[in-house]
N, C-alpha and C positions, 0 to 999 in steps of 0.2 A: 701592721698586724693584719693577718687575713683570715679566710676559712680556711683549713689546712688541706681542702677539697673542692677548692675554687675550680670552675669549670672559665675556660677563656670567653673572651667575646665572642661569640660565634653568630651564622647568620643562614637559611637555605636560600636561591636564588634561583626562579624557575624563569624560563625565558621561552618563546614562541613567536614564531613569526612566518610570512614570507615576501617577497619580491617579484614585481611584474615588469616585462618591458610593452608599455601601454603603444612605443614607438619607438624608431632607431632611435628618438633622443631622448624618450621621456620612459623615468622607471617611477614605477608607484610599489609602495611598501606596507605593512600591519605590523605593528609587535606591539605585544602582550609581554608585561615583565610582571613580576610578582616575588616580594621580597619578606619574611618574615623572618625575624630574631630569634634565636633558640636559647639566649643567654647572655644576659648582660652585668656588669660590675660596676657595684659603688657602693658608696661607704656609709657604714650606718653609726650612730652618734649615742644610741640610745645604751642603757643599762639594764632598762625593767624585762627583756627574755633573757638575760644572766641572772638577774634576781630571782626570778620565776622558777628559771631550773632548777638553780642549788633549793631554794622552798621544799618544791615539787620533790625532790633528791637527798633530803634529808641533809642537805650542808649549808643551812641557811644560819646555823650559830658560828662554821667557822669562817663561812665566805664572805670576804670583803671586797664589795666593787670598787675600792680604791686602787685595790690591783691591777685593774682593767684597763688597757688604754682608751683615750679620749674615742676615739673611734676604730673601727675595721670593716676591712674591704669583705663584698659578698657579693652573692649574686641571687638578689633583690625574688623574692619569691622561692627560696629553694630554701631543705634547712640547713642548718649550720654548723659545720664541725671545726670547735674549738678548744686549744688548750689553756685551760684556767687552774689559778691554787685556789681548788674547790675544799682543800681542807685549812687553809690558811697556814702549811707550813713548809712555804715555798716551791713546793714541788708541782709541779702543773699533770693536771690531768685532762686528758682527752676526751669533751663530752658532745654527744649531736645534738643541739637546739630544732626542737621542731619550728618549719617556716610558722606556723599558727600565734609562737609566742612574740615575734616580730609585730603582727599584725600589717608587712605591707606588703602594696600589691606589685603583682609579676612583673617582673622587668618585659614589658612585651612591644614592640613595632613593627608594625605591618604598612608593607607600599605597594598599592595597585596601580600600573599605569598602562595605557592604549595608546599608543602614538602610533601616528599617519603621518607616511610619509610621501614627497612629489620632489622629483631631482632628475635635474638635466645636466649630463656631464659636459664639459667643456667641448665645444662644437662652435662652426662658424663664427668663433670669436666670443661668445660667454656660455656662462655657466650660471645653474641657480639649481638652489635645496631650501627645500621649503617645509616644516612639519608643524600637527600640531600633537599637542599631548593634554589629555586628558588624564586624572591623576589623582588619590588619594594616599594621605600618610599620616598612621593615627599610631596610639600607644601611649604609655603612661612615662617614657622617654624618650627625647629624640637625640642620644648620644650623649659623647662625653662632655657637650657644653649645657648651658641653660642659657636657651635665647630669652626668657620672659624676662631676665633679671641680667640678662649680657654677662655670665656669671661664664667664665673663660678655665675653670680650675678640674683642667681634662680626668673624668673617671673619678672625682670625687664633689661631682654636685652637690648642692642640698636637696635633691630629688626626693633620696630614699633614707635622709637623716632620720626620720623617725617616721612611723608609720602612719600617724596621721598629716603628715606632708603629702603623702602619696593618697589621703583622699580626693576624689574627684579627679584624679589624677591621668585616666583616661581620657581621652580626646585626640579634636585633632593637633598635629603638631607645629609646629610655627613653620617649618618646611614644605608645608601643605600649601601647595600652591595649585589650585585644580585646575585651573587654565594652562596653560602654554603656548604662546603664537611662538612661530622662527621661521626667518625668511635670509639667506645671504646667499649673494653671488657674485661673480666677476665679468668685468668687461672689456677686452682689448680695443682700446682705441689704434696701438699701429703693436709693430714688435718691440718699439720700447715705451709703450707706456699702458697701463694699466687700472680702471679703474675697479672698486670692490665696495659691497657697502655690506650693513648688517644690524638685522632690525628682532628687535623682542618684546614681546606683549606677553606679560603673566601675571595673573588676576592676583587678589591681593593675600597678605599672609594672616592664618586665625589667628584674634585677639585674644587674650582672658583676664579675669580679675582675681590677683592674687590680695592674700591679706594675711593678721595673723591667725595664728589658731583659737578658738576660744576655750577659755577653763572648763568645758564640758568634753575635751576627747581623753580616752583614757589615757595618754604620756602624754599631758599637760604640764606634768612635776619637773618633766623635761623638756620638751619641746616647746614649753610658756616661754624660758628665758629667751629663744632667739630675738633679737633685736631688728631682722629684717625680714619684713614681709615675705613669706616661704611659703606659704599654701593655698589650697587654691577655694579657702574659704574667705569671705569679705564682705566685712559688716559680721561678721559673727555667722551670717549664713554659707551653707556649701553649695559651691559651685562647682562648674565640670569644665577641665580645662578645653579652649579652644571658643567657647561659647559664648562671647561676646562683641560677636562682630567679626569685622574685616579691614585691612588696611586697604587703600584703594589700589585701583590696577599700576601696575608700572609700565614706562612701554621707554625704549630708547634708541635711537636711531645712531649706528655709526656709519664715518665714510673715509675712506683710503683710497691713495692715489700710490702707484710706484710707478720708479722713473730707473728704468734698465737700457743703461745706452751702450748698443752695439761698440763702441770701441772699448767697452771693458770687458768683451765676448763673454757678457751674460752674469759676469761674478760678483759684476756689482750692481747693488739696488738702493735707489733715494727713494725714500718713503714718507709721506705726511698722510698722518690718520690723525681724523676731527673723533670724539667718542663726545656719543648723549649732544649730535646738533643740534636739536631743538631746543635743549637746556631744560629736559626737563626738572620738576624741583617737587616730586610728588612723594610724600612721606613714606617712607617701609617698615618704619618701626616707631611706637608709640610706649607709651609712658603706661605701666598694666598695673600698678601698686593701687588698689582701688583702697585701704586706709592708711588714714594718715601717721595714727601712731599708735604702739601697744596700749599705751596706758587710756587711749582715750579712741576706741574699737567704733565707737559711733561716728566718728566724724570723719568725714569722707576726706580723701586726698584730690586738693584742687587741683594736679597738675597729671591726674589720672584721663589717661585719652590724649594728652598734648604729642604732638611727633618730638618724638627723639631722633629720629634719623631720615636722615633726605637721600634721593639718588644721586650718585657722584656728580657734579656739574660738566656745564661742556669744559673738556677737555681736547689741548691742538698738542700733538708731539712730529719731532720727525726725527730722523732716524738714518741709518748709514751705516750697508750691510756688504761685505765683500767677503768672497769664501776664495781659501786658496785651500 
């Protein structure tokens, strides 16, 4: 069930840049990206802006929100046109719910980023590209997932299940990664063989503390029963998502070797690539459920802040490529 005026995921995307050649070998680069959301979709759970209307609308003796499915798709800040049995005798009528009786906030994401660039095209036997980016991504959604709760169920988050989920709900995004190193190039040791490596440094991702809602927001009567920590209140107090820190930096080195022997004129290639040599083992995701349970809001969750996720370990593959 959706609004019958859903607008798609939509998005603007302004871009800016230019390119220099500093020397025959070496080109230096600017771009300026900028990405803002004009409309997003997901699915809301709530009953109390159908209850409201019919009130409001004089059909509040024959309207029954049992009629109503469990949830319907929207787009999170706009209002809402729907058809309901606003007289309770099957027959559905088409009414627009103002965004106001939802009570949540605009589906909105904004990404700023600067990257510098430095690259030398393949000459005298290597090559290398090297950038870094500087970078901002904030909004009260960061897409059809939730990384705070690794919640995988594309376009129907618990984001904008009810309106007071989307308190505090501005911030920045887990995607927010304001650093960026990158470094890869290649190097011919003869014409058949090949080395290559490639290296990444990117600062860490914002944390926050999610918890439940407490019986003071006004869809309590609904949003009390969820069972898993959904909002980005905890302890009872509101928080703002992103705002509790950082995971530490990442950084990981790979390295590749091919092996292209002239008697297969060029069509085949033996390859061994090491990924994450140094092994690194530096945490990128953490444990954000700051209470431990509904029923007991004061007590804190001891396993809030422990890593949940490591960077992939080292990894040796090889490989065997021939193109005809």
């Amino acid at each position: 069930i959706a609004d019958t005026r859903l607008k798609p995921m939509n998005q603007d995307e302004y871009m800016v840049g230019f390119q220099k050649a500093l020397t025959k070998s070496w080109n230096f680069g600017v771009k300026y990206t900028h990405r803002k959301i004009n409309d997003g979709m997901d699915d809301f759970c709530g009953h109390y802006p159908m209850e409201q209307y019919a009130a409001d609308n004089d059909y509040a003796d024959a309207f029954a929100t049992t009629s109503l499915a469990q949830c319907i798709i929207v787009n999170p800040g706009r209002d809402v046109s729907l058809k309901m049995d606003l007289n309770g005798d099957g027959n559905l009528v088409e009414a627009v719910i103002p965004a106001s009786y939802f009570r949540l906030a605009k589906y909105e994401r904004k990404y700023d980023a600067l990257e510098f660039t430095l690259e030398k095209p393949m000459s005298n036997g290597w090559s290398m590209n090297a950038s870094y980016t500087w970078s901002k991504s904030r909004g009260s959604a960061e897409g059809y997932v939730q990384s705070n709760l690794d919640q995988e169920d594309a376009g129907i988050t618990q984001d904008f299940d009810f309106g007071s989920f989307t308190d505090g709900a501005f911030g920045f995004l887990p995607n927010d990664r304001r650093h960026v190193i990158k470094v890869y190039g290649n190097y011919e040791l003869s014409s058949e063989l090949r080395l290559g490596f490639n290296a990444v440094a990117a600062s860490g991702r914002p944390k926050s503390c999610i918890g439940f809602v407490p019986d003071t927001v006004p869809d309590f009567d609904e949003s009390g029963g969820y069972t898993s920590a959904s909002s980005y209140y905890c302890a009872g107090v509101l928080g703002q998502r992103g705002s509790a820190g950082r995971t530490p930096w990442s950084m990981g080195l790979d390295l590749s070797v091919d092996y292209m022997p002239k008697l297969a004129m060029g069509k085949l290639i033996l390859s061994a690539a090491v990924t994450n040599v140094l092994n690194s083992q530096r945490a990128i995701e953490t444990n954000e459920v700051g209470d431990f349970s509904r029923n007991d809001g004061t007590r804190p969750n001891l396993n809030y802040g422990n890593p949940t996720a490591f960077q992939t370990p080292r990894t040796v593959r090889f490989s065997a490529r021939y193109e005809f």
